[in-house]
C-alpha positions in Angstrom: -110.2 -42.4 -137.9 -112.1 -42.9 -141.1 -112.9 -39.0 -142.6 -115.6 -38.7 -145.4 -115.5 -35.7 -148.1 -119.4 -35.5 -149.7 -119.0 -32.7 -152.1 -116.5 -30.4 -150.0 -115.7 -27.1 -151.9 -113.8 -23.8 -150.3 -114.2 -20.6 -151.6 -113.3 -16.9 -150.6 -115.6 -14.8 -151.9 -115.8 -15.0 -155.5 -112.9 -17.7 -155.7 -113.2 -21.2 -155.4 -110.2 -22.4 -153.9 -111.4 -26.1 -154.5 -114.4 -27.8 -155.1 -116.2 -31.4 -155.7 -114.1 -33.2 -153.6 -115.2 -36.5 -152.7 -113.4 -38.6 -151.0 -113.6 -42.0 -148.7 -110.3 -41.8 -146.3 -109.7 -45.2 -144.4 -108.6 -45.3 -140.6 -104.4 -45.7 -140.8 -104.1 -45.1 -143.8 -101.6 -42.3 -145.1 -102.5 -39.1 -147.9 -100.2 -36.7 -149.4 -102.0 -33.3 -150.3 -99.9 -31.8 -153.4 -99.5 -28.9 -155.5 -97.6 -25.8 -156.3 -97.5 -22.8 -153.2 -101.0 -21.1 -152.8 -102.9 -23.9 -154.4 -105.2 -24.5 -151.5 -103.4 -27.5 -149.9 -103.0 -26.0 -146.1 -107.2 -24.7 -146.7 -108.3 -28.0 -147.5 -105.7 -29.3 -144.2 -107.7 -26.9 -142.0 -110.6 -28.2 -143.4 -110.1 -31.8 -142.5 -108.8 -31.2 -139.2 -112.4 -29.1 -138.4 -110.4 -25.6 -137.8 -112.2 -24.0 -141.4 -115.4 -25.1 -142.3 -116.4 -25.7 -145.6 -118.4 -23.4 -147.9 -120.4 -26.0 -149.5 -120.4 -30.0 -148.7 -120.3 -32.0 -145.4 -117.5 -33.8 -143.9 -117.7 -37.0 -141.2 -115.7 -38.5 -139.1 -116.1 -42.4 -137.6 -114.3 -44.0 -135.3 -114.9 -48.2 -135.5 -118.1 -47.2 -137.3 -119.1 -44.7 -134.1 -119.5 -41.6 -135.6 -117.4 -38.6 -134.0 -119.1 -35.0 -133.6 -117.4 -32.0 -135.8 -117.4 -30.4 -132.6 -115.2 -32.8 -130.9 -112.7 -33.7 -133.3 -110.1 -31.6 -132.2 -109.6 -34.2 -129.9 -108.1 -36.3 -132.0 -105.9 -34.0 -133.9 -102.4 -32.8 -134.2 -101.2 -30.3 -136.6 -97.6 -28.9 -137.4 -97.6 -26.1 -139.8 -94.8 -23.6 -140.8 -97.1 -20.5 -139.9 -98.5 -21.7 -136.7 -96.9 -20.2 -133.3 -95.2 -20.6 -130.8 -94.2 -18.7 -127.5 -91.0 -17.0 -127.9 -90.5 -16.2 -124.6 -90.6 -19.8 -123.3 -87.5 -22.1 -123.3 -87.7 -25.7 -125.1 -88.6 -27.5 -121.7 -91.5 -24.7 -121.1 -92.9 -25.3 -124.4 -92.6 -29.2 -123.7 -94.1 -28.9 -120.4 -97.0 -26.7 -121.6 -97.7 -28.4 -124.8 -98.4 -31.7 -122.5 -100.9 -30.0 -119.6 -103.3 -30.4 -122.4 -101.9 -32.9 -125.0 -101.2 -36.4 -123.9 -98.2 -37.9 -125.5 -97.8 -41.1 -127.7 -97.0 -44.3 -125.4 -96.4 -42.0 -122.2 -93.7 -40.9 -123.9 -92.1 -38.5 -120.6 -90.8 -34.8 -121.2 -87.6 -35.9 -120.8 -87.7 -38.3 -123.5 -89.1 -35.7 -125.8 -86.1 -33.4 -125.4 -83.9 -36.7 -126.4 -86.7 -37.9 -129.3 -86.3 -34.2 -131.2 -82.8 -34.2 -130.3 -82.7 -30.5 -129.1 -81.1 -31.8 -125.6 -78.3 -29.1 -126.0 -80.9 -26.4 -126.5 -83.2 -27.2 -123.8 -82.5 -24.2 -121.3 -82.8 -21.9 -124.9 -85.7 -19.3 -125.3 -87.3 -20.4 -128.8 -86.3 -17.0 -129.9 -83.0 -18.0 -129.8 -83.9 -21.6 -132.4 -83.4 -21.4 -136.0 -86.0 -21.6 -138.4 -85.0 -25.4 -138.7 -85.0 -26.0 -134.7 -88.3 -24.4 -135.2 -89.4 -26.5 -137.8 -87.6 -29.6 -135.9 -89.8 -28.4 -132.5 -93.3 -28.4 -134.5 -93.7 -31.3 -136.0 -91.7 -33.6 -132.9 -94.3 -32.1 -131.1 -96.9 -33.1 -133.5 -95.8 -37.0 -133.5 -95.6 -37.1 -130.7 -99.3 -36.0 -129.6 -101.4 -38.9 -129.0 -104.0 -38.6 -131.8 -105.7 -40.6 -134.9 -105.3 -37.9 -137.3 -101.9 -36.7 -137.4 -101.8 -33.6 -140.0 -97.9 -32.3 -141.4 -97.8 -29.1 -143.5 -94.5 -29.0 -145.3 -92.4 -31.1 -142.4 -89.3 -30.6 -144.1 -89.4 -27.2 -145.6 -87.4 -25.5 -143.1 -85.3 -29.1 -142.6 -81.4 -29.8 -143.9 -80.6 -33.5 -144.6 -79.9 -34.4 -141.2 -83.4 -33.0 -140.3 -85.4 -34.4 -143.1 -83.7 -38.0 -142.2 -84.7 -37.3 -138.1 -88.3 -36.4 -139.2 -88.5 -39.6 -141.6 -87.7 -41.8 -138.7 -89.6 -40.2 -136.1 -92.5 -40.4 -137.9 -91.9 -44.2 -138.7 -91.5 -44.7 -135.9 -95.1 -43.7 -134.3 -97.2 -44.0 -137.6 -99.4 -46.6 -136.2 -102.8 -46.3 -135.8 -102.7 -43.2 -137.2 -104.5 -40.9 -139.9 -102.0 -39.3 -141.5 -101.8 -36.4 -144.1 -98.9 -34.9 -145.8 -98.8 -31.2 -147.3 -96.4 -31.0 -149.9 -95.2 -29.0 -153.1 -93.7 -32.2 -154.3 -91.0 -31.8 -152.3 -88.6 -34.7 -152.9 -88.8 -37.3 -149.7 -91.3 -35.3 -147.8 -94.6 -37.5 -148.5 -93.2 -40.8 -149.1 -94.7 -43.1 -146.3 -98.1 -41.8 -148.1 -100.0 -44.5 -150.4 -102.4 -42.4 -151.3 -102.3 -39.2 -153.2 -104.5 -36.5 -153.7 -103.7 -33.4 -156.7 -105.2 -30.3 -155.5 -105.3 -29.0 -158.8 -108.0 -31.6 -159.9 -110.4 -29.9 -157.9 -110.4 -26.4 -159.3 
């Protein structure tokens, strides 16, 4: 997926939270967002991914120079974010098995295989409000990854992650990078964006 930012700029109310950003992103190609907490990172995330629209600026989207509607680019997305949701109530295989009715999964990946892939098979019968913040964490972005999509979005994937994790979310992601348009929030987090060739300093567009 090739993404164009003509002039993009977010604001709430009075306060720009960034502005004049032009960029040209190239299909497969990787893009660590960076800056310190509540610099506008996750905005400008939702912004790319179509779920918060700009306040000034356009945005485009092509896919082998076939332009893709704004409306339908959800289609192509996967997110994992700290503060996004998830049932409680439903164990790990209900989550799984929901997540997929309207998600298809990279290379026909099975459910089964999932459970294995975030390697959560002793936890499967759990209720996720029973996981740890790291299972949590763990549960999101597997989920993510392993979404088929072009643009593959990652808010903080390791906050919440000890060693073991952060390795198991390095190699997952290796794993099924290709093809893929993939952006990386981070507060320069040590090992977090590293796959990413390209960089982008939110602070430069205050």
């Amino acid at each position: 997926m090739k993404i164009t930012l003509e002039n993009i700029g977010k604001r709430y109310n009075d306060h720009w939270i960034f502005k004049n950003i032009n960029l040209t992103i190239e299909s497969n190609s990787a893009y660590a967002i960076l800056g310190s907490n509540g610099s506008g990172k996750s905005t400008l995330l939702k912004v790319i991914a179509g779920y918060v629209s700009p306040s000034e600026g356009a945005i485009g989207y092509s896919v082998q120079n076939e332009k893709v509607s704004s409306d339908d680019i959800f289609r192509h997305v996967s997110l994992a974010a700290p503060y996004m949701s998830l049932v409680d109530q439903f164990t790990l295989e209900e989550t799984i098995h929901y997540h997929f009715k309207f998600k298809k999964s990279v290379n026909g990946v099975k459910a089964e295989e999932v459970i294995e892939l975030l390697d959560l098979s002793k936890a499967r019968g759990k209720r996720l409000k029973q996981f740890s913040t790291g299972m949590l964490q763990r549960l999101k972005q597997g989920l993510a990854v392993l979404t088929e999509s072009t643009i593959l979005l990652l808010d903080e994937p390791i906050a919440n992650l000890d060693k073991k994790g952060a390795e198991w979310f390095s190699k997952i992601l290796d794993d099924h990078k290709e093809k893929r348009t993939i952006f990386v929030c981070s507060n320069h987090r040590e090992g977090e964006y590293e796959m990413c060739e390209n960089l982008i300093e939110i602070e430069d567009y205050k």
